[in-house]
C-alpha atoms as an extended CHARMM CRD file, in Angstrom:
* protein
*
       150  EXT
         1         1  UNK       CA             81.8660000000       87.7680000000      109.6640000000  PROA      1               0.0000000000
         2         2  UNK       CA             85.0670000000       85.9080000000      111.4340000000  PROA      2               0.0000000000
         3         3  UNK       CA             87.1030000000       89.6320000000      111.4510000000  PROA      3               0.0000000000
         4         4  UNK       CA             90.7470000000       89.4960000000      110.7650000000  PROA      4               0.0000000000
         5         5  UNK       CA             90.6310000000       93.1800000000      109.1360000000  PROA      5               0.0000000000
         6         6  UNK       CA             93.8540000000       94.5720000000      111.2560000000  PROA      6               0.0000000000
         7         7  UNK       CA             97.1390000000       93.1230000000      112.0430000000  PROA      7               0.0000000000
         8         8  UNK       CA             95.3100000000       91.9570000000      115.6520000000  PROA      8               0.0000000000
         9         9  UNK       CA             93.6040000000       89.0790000000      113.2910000000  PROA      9               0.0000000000
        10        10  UNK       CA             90.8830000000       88.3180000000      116.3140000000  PROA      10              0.0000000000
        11        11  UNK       CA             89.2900000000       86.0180000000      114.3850000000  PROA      11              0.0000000000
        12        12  UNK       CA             86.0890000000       86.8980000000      116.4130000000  PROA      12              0.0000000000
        13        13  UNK       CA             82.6460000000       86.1630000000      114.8790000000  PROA      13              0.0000000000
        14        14  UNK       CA             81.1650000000       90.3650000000      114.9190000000  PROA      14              0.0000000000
        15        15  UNK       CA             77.7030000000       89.3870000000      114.7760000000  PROA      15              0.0000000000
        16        16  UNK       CA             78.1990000000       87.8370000000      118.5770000000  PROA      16              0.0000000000
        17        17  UNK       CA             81.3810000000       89.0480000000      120.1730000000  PROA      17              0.0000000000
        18        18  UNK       CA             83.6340000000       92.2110000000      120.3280000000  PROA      18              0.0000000000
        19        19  UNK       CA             87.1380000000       92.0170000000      119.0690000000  PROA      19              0.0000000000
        20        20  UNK       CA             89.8310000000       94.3620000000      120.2580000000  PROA      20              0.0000000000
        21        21  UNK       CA             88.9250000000       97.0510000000      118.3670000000  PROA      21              0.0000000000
        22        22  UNK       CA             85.3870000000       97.3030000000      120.4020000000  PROA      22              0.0000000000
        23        23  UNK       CA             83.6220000000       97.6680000000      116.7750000000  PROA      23              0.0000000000
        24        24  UNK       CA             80.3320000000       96.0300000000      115.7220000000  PROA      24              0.0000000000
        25        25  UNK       CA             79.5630000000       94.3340000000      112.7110000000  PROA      25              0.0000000000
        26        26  UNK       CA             77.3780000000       97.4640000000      111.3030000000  PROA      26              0.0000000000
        27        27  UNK       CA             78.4440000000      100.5460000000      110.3730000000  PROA      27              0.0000000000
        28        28  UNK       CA             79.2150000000      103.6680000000      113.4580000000  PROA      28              0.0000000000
        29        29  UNK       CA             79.5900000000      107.1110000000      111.9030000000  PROA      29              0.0000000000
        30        30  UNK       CA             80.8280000000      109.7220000000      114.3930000000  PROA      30              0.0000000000
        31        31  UNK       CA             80.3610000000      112.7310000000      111.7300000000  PROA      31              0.0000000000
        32        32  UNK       CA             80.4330000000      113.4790000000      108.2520000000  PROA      32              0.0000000000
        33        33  UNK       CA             80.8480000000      116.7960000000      106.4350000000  PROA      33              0.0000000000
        34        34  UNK       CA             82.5510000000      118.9520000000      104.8640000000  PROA      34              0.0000000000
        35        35  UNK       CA             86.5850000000      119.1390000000      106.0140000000  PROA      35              0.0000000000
        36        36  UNK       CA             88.7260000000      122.1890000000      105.4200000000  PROA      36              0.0000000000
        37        37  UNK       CA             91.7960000000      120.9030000000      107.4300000000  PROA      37              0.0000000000
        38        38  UNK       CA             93.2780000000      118.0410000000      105.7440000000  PROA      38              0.0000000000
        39        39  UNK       CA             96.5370000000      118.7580000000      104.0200000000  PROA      39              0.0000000000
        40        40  UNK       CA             95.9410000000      120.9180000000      101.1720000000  PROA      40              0.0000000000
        41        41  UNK       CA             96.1090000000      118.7720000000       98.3770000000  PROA      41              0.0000000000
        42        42  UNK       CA             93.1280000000      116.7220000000      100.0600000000  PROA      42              0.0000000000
        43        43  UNK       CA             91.1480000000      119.7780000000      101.0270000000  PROA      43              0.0000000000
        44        44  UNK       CA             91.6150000000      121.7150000000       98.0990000000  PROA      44              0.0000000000
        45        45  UNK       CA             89.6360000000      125.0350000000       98.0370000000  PROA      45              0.0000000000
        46        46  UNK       CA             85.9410000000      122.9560000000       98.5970000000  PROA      46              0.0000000000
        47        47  UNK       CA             87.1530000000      120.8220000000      101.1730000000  PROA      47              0.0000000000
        48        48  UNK       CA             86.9600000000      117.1170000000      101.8030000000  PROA      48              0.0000000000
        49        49  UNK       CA             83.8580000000      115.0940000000      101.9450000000  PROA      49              0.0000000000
        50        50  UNK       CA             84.9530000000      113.4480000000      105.5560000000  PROA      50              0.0000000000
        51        51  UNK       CA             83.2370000000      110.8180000000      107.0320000000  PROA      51              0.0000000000
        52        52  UNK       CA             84.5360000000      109.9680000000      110.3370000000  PROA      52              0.0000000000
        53        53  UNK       CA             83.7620000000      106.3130000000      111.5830000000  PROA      53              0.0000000000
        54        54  UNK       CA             83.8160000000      105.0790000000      115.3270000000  PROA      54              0.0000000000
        55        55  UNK       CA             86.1210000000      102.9600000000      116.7830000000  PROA      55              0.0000000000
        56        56  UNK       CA             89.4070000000      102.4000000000      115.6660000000  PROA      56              0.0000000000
        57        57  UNK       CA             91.4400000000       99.3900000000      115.9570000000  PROA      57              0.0000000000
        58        58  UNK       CA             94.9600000000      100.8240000000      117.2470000000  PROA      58              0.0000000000
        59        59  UNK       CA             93.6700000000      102.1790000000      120.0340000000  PROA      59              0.0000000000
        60        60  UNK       CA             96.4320000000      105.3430000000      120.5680000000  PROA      60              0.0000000000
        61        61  UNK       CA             95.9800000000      107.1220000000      124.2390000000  PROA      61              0.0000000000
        62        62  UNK       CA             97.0350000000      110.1190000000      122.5950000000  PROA      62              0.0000000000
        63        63  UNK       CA             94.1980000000      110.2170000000      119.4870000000  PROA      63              0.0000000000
        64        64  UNK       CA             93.2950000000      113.8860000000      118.6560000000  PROA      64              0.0000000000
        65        65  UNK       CA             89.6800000000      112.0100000000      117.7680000000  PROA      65              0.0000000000
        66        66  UNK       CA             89.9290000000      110.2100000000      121.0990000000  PROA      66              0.0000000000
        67        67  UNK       CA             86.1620000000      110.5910000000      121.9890000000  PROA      67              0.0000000000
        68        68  UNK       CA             85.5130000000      109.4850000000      118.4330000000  PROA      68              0.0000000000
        69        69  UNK       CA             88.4310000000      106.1750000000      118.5480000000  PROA      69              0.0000000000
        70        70  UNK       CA             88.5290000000      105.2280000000      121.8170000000  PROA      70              0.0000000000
        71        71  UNK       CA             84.7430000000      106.3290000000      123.7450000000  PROA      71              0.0000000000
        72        72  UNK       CA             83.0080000000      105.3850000000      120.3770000000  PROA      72              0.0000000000
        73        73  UNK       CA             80.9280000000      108.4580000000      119.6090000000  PROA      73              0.0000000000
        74        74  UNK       CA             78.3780000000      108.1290000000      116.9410000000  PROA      74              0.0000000000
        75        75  UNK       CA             75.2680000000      106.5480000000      115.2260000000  PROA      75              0.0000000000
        76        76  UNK       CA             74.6620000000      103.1290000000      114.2190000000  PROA      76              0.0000000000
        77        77  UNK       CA             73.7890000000      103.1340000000      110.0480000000  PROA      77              0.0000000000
        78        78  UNK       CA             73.0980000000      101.0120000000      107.6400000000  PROA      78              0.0000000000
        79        79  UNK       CA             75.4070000000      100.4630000000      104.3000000000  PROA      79              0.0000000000
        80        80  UNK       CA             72.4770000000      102.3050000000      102.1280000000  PROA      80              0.0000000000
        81        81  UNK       CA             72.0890000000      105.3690000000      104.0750000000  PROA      81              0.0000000000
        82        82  UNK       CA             76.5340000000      105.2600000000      103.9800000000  PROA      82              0.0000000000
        83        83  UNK       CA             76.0860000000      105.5830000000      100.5790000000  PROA      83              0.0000000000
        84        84  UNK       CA             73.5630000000      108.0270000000      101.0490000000  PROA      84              0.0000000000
        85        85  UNK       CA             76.4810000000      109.9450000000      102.9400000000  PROA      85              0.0000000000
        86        86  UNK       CA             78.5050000000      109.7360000000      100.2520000000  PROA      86              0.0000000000
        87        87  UNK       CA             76.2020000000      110.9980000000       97.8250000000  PROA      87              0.0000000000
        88        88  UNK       CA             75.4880000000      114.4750000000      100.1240000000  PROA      88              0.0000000000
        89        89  UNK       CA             78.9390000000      115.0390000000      100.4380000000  PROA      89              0.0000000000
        90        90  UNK       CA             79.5070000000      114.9810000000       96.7220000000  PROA      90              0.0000000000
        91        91  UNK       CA             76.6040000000      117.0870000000       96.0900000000  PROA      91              0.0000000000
        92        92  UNK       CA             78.4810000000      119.7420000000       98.3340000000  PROA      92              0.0000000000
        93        93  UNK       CA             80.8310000000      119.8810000000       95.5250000000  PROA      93              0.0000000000
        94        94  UNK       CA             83.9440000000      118.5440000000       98.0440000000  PROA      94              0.0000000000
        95        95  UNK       CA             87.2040000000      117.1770000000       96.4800000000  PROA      95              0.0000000000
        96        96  UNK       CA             86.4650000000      113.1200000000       97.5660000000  PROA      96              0.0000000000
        97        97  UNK       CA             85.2210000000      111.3040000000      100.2190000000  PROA      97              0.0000000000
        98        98  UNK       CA             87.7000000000      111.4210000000      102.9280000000  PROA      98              0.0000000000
        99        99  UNK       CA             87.5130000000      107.9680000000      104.8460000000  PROA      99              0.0000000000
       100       100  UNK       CA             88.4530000000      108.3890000000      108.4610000000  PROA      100             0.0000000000
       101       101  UNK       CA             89.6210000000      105.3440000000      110.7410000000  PROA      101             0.0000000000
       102       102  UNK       CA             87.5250000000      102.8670000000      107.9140000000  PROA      102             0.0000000000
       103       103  UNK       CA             89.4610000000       99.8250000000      108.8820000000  PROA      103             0.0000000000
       104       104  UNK       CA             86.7660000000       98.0090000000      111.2940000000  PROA      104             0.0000000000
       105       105  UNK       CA             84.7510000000       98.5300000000      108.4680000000  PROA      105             0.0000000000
       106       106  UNK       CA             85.9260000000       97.7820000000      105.6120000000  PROA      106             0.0000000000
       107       107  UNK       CA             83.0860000000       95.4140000000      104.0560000000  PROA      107             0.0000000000
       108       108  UNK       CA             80.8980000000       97.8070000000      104.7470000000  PROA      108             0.0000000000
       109       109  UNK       CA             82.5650000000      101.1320000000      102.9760000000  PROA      109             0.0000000000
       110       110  UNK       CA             82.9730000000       98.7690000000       99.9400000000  PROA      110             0.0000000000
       111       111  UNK       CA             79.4490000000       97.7470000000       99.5160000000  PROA      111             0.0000000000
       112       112  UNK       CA             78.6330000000      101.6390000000      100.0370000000  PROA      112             0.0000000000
       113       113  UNK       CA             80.5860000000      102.2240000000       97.7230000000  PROA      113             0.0000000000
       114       114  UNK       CA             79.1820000000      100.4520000000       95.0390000000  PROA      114             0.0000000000
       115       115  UNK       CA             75.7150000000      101.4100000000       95.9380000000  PROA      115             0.0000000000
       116       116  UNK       CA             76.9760000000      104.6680000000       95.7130000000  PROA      116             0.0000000000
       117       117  UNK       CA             78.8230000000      104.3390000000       92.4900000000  PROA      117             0.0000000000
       118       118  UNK       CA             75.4400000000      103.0780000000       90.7450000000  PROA      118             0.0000000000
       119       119  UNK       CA             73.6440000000      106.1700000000       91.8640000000  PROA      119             0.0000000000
       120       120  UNK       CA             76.2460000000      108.8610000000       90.4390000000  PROA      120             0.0000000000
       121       121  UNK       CA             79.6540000000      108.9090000000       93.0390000000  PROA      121             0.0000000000
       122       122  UNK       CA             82.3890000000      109.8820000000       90.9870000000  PROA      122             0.0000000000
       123       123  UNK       CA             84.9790000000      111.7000000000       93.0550000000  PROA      123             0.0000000000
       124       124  UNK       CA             88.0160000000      110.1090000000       94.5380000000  PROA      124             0.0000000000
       125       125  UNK       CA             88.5420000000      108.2830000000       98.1510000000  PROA      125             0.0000000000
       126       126  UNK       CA             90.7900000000      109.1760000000      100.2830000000  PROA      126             0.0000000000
       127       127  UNK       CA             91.5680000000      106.0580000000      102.4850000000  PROA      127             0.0000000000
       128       128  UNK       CA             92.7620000000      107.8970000000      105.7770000000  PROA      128             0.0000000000
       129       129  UNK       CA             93.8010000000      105.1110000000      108.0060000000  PROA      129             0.0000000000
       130       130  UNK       CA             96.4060000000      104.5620000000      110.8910000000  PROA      130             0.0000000000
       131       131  UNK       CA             97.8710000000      101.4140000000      108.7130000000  PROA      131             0.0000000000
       132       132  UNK       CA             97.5480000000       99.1030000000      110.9250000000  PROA      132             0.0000000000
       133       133  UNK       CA             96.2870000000       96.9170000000      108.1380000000  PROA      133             0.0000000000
       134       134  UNK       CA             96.6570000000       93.4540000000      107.3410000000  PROA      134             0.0000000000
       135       135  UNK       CA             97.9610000000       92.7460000000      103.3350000000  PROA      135             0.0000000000
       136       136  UNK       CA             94.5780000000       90.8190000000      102.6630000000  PROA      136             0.0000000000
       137       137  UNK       CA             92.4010000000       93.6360000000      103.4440000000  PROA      137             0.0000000000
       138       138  UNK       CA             94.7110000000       96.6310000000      101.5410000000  PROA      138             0.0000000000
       139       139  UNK       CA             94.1000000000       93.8790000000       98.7880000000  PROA      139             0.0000000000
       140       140  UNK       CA             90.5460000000       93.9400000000       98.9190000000  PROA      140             0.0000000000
       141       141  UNK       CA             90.6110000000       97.7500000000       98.7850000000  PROA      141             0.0000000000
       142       142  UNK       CA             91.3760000000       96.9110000000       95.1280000000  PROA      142             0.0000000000
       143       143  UNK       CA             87.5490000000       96.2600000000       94.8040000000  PROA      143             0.0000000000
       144       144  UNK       CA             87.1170000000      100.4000000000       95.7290000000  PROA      144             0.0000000000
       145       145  UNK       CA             89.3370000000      100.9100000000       92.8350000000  PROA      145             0.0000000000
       146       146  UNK       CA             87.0000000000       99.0420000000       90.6950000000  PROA      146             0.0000000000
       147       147  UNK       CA             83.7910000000      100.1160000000       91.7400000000  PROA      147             0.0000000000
       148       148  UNK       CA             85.0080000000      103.7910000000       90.9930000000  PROA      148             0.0000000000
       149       149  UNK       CA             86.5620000000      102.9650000000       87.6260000000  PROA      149             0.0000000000
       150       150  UNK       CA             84.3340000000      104.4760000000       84.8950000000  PROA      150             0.0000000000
């Protein structure tokens, strides 16, 4: 996958190289579980279903999730145990699946997604991102829509 996911457009081949964001081309989950301390409309009174990926491609000195962003804390998975994620967090009866610094991974999340979708996931995503997006891949975020629609 040539990645041009964020406005840095490297262009790099992820199987081989690293582009600026550091990420690879498979999936690094720092944490998932259940939030309480989102805003309240995304916590709710079960909390969020937040899955917090590693890496992040704007690279802020001052991230509150810095060990997370920037020193790339976490577990290499594959897309069917992300769905898996999914699916645990919605059986803990949380709001939606909150999607933490999903950017690098993108492809990934959406496949999940629809893995997920055929096995029961029904509750919204929250898309939490810094927006350092490129227009091409908010577009392809259409395909999340989808895959959710009933």
């Amino acid at each position: 996958m040539f990645c041009n996911l964020c406005s840095f457009k490297c262009n790099v081949d992820r199987e081989n190289t690293l582009g600026v964001c550091k990420c690879p081309n498979s999936v690094k989950l720092a944490r998932a579980g259940v939030h309480f301390w989102e805003e309240p409309c995304i916590s709710g009174s079960n909390g969020s279903g937040t899955v917090f990926f590693s890496g992040c491609n704007l690279q802020c000195v001052f991230c509150q999730n810095y060990k997370i962003s920037q020193e790339f804390f976490g577990k290499e998975i594959s897309v069917n145990r992300l769905a898996e994620v999914f699916l645990e967090l919605q059986h803990k009866n949380v709001h939606n699946i909150n999607l933490v610094s999903p950017t690098p991974y993108v492809p990934h999340i959406i496949s999940a997604l629809d893995i997920a979708k055929q096995n029961g996931l029904y509750i919204p995503i929250v898309y939490n991102t810094n927006s350092y997006e490129t227009v091409e891949t908010i577009k392809s975020l259409n395909r999340i829509c989808r895959c959710l629609s009933a």
